[in-house]
N, C-alpha and C positions, 0 to 999 in steps of 0.2 A: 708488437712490443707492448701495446696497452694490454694485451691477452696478459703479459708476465708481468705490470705491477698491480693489474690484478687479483692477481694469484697471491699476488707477495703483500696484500691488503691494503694498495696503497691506491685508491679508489679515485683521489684528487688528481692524479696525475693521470690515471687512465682517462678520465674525461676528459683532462688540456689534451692527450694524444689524439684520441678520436676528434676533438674539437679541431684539432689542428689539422690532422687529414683530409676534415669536410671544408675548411677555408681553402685546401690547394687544390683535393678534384672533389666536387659537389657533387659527382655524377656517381658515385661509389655507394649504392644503397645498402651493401651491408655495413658500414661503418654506420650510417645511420641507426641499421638494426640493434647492432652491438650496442651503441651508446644507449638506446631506448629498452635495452634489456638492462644497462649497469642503472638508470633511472628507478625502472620497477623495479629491480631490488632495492633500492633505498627507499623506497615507499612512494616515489615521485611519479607515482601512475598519469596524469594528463601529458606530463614530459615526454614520460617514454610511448604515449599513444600518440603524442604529436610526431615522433622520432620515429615511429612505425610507419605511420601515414607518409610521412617525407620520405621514406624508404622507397614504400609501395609507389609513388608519385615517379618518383625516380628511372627506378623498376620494376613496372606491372608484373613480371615473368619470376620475380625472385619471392619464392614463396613464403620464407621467413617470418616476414613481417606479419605476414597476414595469418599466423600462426598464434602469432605475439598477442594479437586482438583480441 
């Protein structure tokens, strides 16, 4: 669902969904990823490399993240 107001440029919302995903399962490292990509595009580069690394932390085996770097 953050994928679609996304899309629909609603940027604020997409990060309260992602944000609220990682409060109920923590363990979900592409939601990490995703959030730390909607970061670097807004220009917020340390956020989305701390949001990578949380990823990667998470799960060593999900390659995304470490893409992202």
């Amino acid at each position: 669902m953050a994928g679609e107001y996304l899309a629909a440029g609603r940027v604020g919302k997409a990060i309260q969904l992602y944000k609220k995903a990682i409060n109920i399962d923590p363990r979900l490292a592409i939601v990490y990823s995703n959030l730390g990509a909607v970061y670097y595009n807004r220009g917020q580069k340390k956020e989305a490399v701390r949001l990578y690394e949380q990823a990667i932390e998470v799960d060593p085996a999900f390659v995304e993240p470490y893409n992202n770097l």
